[in-house]
C-alpha positions as CSV (number, residue, x, y, z in Angstrom):
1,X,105.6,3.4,-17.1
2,X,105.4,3.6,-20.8
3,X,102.6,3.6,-23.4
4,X,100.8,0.5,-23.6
5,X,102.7,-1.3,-20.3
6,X,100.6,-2.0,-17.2
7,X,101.2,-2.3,-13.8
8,X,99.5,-5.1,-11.7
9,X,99.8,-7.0,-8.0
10,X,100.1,-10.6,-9.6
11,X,99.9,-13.2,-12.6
12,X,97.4,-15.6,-12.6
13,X,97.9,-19.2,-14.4
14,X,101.7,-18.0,-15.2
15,X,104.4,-20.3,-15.4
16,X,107.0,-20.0,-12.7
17,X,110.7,-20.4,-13.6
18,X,113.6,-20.1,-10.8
19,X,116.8,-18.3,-12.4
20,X,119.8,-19.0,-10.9
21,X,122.9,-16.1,-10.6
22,X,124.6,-15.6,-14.0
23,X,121.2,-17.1,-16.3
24,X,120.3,-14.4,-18.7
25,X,116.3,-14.4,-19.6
26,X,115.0,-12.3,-21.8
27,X,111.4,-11.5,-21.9
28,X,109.8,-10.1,-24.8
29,X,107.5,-7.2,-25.7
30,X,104.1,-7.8,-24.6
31,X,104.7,-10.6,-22.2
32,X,103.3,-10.1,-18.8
33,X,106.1,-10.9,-16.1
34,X,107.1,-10.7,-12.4
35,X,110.0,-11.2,-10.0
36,X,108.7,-13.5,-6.9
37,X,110.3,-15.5,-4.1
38,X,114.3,-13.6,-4.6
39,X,116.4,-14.5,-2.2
40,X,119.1,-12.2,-1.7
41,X,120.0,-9.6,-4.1
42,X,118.7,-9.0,-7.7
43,X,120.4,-7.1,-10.6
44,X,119.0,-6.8,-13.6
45,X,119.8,-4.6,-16.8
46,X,116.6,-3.5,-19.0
47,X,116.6,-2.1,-22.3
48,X,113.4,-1.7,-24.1
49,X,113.3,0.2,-27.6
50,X,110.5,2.2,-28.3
51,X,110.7,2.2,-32.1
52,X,111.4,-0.2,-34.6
53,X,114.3,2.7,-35.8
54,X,115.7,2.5,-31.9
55,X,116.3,-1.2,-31.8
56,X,120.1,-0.7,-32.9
57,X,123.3,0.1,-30.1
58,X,125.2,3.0,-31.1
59,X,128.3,4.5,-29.5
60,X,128.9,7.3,-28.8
């Protein structure tokens, strides 16, 4: 867990959206969010910058 992220059991008076395979979603800072009701496998790739100065992709 990171500064200023919190960790809780559920949402309530969220909106519920079902994802289907290959949708992309992409949830931004600050917005409170859960996985529910998955059927079958999940994958999911996160990437969250910690600094305005981090928000780039380099290679290396």
């Amino acid at each position: 867990i990171g500064p200023n992220e919190l960790r809780g059991t559920k949402i309530e008076g969220g909106q519920e959206h079902q994802i289907t395979k290959g949708e992309v979603i992409i949830i931004p800072n600050g917005v409170s969010h859960q996985f529910t009701a998955v059927n079958g496998e999940l994958h999911y790739f996160v990437c969250k910058p910690t600094a305005l100065a981090e928000t780039h992709l380099t290679t290396r």
